[in-house]
C-alpha positions as CSV (number, residue, x, y, z in Angstrom):
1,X,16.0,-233.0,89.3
2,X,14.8,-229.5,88.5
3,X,10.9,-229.5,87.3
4,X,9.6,-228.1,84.4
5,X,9.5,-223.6,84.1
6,X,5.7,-224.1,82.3
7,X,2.5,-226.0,84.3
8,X,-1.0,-226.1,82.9
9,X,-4.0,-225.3,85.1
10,X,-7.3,-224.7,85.5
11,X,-8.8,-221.5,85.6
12,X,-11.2,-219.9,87.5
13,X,-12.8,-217.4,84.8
14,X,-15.8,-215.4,84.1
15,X,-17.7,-216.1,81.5
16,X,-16.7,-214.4,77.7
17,X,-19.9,-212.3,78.1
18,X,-18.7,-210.7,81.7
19,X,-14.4,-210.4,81.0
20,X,-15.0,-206.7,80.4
21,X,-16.8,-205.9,83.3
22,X,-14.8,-208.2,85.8
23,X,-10.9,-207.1,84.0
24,X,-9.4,-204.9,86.3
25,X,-6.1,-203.2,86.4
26,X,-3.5,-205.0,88.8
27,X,-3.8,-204.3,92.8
28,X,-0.4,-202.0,92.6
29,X,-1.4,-199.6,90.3
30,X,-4.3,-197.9,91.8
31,X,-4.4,-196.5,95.1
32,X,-7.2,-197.5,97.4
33,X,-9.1,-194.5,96.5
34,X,-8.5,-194.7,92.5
35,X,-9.8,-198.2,93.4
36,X,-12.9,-197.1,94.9
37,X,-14.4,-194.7,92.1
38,X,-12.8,-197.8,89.4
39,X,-15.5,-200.0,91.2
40,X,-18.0,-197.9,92.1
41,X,-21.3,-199.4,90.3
42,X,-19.5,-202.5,89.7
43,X,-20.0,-205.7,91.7
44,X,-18.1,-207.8,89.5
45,X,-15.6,-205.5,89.2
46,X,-12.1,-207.6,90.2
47,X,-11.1,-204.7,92.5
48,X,-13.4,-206.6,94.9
49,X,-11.0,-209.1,95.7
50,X,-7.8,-207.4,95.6
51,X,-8.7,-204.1,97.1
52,X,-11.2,-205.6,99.2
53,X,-10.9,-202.6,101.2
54,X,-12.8,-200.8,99.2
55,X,-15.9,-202.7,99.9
56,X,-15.1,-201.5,104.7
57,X,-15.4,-198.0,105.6
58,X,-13.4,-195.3,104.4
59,X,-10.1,-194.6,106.1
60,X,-9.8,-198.6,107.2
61,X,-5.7,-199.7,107.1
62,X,-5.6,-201.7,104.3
63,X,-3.8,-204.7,106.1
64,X,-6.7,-204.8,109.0
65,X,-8.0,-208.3,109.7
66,X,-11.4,-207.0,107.7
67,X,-9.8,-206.6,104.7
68,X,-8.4,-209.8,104.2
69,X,-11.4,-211.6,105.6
70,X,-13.3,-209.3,103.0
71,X,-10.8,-210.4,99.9
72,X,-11.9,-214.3,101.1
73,X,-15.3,-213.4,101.4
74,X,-15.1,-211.2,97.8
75,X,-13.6,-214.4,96.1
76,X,-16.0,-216.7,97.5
77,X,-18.7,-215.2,96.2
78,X,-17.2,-215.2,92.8
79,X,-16.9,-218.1,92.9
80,X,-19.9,-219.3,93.7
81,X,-21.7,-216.7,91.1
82,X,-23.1,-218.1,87.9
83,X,-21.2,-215.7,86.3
84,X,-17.8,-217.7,86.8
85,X,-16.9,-221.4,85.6
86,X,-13.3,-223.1,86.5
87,X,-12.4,-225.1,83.5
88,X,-12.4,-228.6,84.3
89,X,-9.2,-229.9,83.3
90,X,-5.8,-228.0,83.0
91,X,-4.9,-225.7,79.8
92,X,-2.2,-223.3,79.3
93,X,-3.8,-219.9,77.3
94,X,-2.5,-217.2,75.1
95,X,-3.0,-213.6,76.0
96,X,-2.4,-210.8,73.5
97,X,-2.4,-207.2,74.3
98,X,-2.8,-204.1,72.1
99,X,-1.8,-200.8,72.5
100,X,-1.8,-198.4,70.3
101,X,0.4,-199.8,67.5
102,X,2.3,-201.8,70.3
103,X,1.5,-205.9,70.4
104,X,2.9,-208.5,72.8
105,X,1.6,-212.1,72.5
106,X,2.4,-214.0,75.8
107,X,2.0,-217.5,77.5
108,X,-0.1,-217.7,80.1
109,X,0.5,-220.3,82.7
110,X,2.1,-221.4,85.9
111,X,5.2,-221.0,87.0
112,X,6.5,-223.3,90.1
113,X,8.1,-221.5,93.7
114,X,10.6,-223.8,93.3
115,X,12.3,-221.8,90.1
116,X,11.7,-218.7,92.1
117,X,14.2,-220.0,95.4
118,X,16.4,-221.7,92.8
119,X,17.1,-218.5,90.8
120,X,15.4,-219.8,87.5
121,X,12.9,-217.2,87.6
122,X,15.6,-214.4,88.2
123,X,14.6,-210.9,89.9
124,X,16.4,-207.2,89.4
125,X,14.5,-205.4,92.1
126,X,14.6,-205.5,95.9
127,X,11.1,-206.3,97.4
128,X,9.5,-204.6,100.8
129,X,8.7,-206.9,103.4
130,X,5.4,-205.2,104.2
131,X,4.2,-205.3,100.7
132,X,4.9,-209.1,100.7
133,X,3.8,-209.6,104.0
134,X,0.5,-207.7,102.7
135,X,0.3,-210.3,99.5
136,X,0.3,-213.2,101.2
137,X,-2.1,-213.0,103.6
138,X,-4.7,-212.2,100.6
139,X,-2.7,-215.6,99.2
140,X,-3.4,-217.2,102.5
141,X,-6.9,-216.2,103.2
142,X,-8.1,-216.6,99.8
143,X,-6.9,-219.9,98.8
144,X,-5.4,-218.2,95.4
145,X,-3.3,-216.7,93.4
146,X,-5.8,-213.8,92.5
147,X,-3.3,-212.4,90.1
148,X,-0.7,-213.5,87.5
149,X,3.0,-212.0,87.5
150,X,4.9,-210.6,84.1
151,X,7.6,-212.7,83.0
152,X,10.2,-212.3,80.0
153,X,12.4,-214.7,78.0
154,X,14.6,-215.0,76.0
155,X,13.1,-215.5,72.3
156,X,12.2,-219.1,71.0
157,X,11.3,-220.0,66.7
158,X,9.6,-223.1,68.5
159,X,7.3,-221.2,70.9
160,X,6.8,-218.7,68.6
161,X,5.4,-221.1,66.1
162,X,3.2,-222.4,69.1
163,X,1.9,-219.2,70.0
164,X,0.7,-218.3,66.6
165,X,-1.2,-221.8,66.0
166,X,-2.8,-221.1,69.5
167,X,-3.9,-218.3,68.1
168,X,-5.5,-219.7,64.6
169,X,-9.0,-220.7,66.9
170,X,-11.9,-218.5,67.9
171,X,-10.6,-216.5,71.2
172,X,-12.0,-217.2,74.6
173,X,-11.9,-213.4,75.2
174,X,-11.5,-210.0,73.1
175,X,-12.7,-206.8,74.6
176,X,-11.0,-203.3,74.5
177,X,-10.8,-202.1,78.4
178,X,-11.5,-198.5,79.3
179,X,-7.8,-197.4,79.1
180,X,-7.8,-198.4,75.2
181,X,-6.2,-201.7,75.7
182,X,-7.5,-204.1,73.5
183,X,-7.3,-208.1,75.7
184,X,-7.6,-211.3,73.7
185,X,-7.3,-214.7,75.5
186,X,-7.2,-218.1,73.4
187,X,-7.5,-221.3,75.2
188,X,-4.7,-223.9,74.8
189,X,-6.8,-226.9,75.8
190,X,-3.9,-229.5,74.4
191,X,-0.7,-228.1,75.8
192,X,1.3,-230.4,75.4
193,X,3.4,-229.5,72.0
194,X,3.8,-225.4,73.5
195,X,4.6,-227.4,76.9
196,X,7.5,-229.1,75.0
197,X,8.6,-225.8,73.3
198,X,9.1,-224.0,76.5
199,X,11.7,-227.4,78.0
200,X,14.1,-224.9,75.8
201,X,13.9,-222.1,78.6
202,X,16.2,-222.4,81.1
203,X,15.1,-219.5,83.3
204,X,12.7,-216.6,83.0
205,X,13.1,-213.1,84.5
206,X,10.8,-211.0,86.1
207,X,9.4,-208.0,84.5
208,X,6.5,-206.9,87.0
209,X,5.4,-208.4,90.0
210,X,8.1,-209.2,92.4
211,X,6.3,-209.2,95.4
212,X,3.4,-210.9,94.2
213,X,6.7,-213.5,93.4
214,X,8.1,-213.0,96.5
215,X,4.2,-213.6,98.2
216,X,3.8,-216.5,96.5
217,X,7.3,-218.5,97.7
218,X,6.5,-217.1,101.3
219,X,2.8,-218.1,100.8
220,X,4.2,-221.7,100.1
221,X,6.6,-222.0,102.8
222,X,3.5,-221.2,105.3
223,X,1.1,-223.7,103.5
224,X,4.3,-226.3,103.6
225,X,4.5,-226.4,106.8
226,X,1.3,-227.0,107.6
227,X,0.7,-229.7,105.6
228,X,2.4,-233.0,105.4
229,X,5.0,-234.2,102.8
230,X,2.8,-235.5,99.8
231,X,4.3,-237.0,96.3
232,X,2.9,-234.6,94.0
233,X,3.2,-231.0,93.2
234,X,0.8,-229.2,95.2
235,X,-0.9,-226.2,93.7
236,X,0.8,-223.8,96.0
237,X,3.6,-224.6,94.8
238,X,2.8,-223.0,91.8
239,X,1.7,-219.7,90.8
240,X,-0.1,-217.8,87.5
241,X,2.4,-215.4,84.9
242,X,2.5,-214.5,81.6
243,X,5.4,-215.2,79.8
244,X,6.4,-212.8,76.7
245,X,9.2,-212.9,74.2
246,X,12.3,-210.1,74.9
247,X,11.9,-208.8,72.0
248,X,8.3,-207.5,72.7
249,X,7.9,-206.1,75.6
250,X,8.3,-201.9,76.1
251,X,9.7,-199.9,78.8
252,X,8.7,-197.1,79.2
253,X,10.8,-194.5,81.7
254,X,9.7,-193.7,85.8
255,X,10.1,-190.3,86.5
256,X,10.7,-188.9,89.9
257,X,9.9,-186.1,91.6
258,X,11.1,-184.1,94.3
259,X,8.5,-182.8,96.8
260,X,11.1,-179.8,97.9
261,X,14.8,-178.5,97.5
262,X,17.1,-177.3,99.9
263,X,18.0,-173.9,97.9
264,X,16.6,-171.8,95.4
265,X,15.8,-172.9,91.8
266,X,18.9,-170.7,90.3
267,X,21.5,-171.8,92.8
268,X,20.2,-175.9,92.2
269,X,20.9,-175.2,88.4
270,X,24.3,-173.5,89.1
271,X,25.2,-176.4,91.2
272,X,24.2,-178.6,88.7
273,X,26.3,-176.7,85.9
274,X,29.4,-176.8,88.2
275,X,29.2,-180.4,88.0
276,X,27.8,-181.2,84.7
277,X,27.0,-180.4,81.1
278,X,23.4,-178.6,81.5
279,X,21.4,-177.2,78.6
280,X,19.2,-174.6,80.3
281,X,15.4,-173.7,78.8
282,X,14.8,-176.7,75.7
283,X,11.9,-176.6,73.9
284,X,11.4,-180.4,73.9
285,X,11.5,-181.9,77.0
286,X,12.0,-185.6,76.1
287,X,15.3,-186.9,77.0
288,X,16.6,-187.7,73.4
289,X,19.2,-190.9,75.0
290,X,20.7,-192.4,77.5
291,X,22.4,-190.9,79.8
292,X,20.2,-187.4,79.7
293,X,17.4,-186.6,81.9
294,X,15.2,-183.6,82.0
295,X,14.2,-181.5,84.6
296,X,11.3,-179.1,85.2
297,X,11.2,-176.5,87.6
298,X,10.5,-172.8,87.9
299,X,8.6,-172.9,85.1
300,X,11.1,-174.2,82.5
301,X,12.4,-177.4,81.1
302,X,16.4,-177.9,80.9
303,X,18.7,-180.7,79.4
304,X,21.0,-182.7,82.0
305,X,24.0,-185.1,80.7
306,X,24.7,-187.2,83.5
307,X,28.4,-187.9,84.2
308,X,29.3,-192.0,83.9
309,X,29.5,-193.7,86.9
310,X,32.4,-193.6,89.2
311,X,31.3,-197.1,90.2
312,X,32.2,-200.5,89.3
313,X,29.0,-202.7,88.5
314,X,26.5,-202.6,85.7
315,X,23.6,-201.5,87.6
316,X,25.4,-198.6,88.1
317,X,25.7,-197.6,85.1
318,X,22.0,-197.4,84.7
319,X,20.4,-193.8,84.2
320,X,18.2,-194.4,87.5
321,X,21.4,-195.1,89.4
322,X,23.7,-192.4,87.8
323,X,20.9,-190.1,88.8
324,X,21.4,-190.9,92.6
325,X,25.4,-190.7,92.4
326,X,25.3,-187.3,90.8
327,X,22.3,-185.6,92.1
328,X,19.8,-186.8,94.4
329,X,22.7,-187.6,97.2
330,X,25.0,-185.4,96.4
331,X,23.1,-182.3,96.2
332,X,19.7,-183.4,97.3
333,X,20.5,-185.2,100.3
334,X,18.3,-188.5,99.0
335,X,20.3,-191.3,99.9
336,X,17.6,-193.8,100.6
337,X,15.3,-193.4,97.4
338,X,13.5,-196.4,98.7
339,X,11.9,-194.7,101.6
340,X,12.6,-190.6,101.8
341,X,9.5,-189.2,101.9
342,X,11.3,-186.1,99.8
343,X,11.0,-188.7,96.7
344,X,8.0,-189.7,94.4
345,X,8.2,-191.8,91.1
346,X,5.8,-191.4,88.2
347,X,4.8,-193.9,85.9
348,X,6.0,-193.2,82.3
349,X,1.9,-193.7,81.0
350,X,1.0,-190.3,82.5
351,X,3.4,-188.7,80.4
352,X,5.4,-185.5,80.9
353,X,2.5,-183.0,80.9
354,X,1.7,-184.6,84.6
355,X,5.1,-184.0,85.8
356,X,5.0,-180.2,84.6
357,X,1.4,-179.9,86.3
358,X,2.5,-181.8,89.5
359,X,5.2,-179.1,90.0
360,X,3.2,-176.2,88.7
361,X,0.6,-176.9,91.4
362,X,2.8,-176.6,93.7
363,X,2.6,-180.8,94.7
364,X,6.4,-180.8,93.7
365,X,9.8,-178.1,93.5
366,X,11.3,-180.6,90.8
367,X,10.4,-183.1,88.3
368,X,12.7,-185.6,86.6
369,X,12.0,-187.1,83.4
370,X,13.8,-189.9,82.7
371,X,15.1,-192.3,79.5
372,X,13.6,-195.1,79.6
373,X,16.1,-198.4,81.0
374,X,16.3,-200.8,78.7
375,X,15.1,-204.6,78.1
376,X,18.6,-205.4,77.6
377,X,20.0,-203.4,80.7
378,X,17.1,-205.5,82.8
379,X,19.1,-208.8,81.6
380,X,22.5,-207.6,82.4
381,X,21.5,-206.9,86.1
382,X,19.7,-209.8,86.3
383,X,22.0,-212.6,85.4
384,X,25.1,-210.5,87.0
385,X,23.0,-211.2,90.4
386,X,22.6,-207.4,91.3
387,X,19.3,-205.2,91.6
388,X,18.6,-202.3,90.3
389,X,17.7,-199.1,92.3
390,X,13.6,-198.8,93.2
391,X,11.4,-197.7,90.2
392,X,13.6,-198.4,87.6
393,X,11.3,-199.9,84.6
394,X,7.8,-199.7,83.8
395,X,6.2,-202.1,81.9
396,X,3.2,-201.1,79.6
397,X,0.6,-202.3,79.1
398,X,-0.4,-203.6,82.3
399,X,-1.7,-207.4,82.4
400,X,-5.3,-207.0,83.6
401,X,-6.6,-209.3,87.0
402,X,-9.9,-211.3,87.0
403,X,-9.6,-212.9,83.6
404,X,-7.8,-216.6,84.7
405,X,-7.7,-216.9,88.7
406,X,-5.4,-219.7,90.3
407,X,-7.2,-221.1,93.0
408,X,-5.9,-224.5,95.2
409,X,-8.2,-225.7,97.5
């Protein structure tokens, strides 16, 4: 008998008075330097625990034995601050973000391994072993689940009537963080009535975070083993997300560049017009719909249609992957965009100014600016089985870590 998609639990949180200062922006984001000047003159900053690197000396591999040890340690103390409680019985909680104009009102709860191996939480993107490998050992070492994973569902009247009656009380937190994101947590200390609204989901899908999925199911496995069979459902077993409505969550495009090209800029845009429709110097560089992409170099911006694909599935037909058919292998010589070093992907937040700068100083020969995939092309992949190529959706606004901790020992 398959168990439920939605557990309750209880919280390891700072108190309303600190969530500003402790809120930080997910491990994967920032790079151990961005991470470093983020924290700087900020000890309860929650970079502490999952960049614990940041707290050894510079220039320290981020998956040396310190660094874990250092996450533990980070957590511990915490912990054991007075700045932290852990509610005392199990709740589920409501986080909304705003940004900008843009809301999305999610549940925020636990979601059990066993939906993960079973294919009830369903993933579109491949995961790297050393990035999970990385993930759980903080899981390991820490005792927790430091951050939660973004999942997506399918739209429900019921929860949606739950959800807005969770949010009728006085919030547990409500601060703007310094990107402009405003963060409001309610607590759902009677869950049972949104627990029953969520029996209606059959599966979830993952939006962002599948190695911190993938850490979490390995994570298990190790703790499994080491443990002997017991009746209940052990808290490894289960791990923190947020779970949004479809219908209200935005993608925003990944943009690649390429770090050099094998021939000069005017022979790369006759190739490309020997193959394709190409509008050369456009004023606006926004790709206006799918199946266009724009592309920067020598100093201009030019309009690319790319040709459908010649292959049979529906992740192929995605921009990202119509992009690798027609130009990045063919022409480029990319055929691994997962690992050639000739390949970088930029996050659609920093906007096309940063593409045109990364290439005019001289960091890049080519940016690409893509359209942005679709919610509905993410569920297409997804329950046809298949992934979609690396980088392929970015998910904004970024849940923030620190505020609602899983911890099971």
């Amino acid at each position: 008998m398959k168990r439920s998609l939605l557990y309750p639990f209880r919280a390891l949180r700072p108190l309303p008075e600190k969530a500003a200062e402790v809120a930080s922006p997910p491990y994967d984001v920032v790079s151990t330097e961005e991470a470093r000047r983020l924290a700087a003159g900020k000890p309860w900053s929650f970079l502490h625990v999952i960049r614990p690197e940041i707290d050894l000396p510079e220039g320290i591999d981020e998956h040396d034995e310190a660094v874990y040890a250092k996450g533990a340690e980070n957590l511990r103390r915490f912990r054991e601050s007075a700045l932290f409680v852990q509610d005392p019985t199990p709740a589920l909680y409501i986080y909304r973000q705003q940004m900008g104009d843009h809301v999305q009102t999610g549940v925020f709860g636990c979601v059990p391994v066993a939906a993960y191996e079973d294919g009830r939480i369903v993933r579109h993107e491949k995961t790297r072993p050393d990035k999970e490998g990385d993930r759980t050992r903080h899981i390991l070492e820490q005792r927790a689940h430091a951050e939660p994973v973004m999942l997506t569902y399918a739209d429900q009247a019921a929860i949606d009537e739950q959800v807005g009656r969770g949010t009728e009380a006085a919030p547990l937190y409500d601060f703007v963080a310094d990107d402009g994101v405003r963060h409001t947590i309610w607590k759902v200390d009677n869950p049972s009535t949104l627990l029953e609204a969520f029996r209606g989901v059959q599966r979830v899908y993952v939006a962002d975070g599948h190695h911190r999925c993938a850490a979490a199911a390995r994570a298990a496995k190790v703790l499994r083993e080491q443990e002997s069979a017991r009746g209940d459902l052990a808290e490894y077993e289960i791990f923190p997300a947020v779970l949004f409505p479809m219908s209200q969550l935005r993608i925003l495009p990944y943009h690649r560049v390429v770090r050099r090209l094998p021939m000069p800029p005017e022979a790369f845009l006759q190739t490309l017009e020997a193959r394709m429709e190409v509008v050369r110097h456009v004023e606006d560089p926004t790709p206006p719909a799918k199946g266009t992409i724009t592309l920067y170099l020598d100093g201009s911006w030019h309009r690319v249609v790319l040709p459908p694909s010649q292959r049979a599935t529906v992740a192929d037909q995605l921009d990202v992957a119509r992009l690798n058919e027609h130009i990045l292998e063919p022409i480029l010589g990319i055929t691994d965009p997962r690992t050639d070093p000739n390949l970088d992907f930029v996050g659609g937040i920093r906007g096309l100014q940063a593409l045109k700068e990364m290439v005019d100083r001289g960091e890049a020969a080519l940016a690409i600016a893509m359209y942005p995939t679709s919610i509905e092309e993410l569920i297409a992949v997804s329950d046809a089985g298949l992934l979609m190529p690396p980088k392929s959706t970015w998910f904004e606004p970024k849940l923030r870590s620190g505020l609602l901790v899983h911890v099971f020992e």
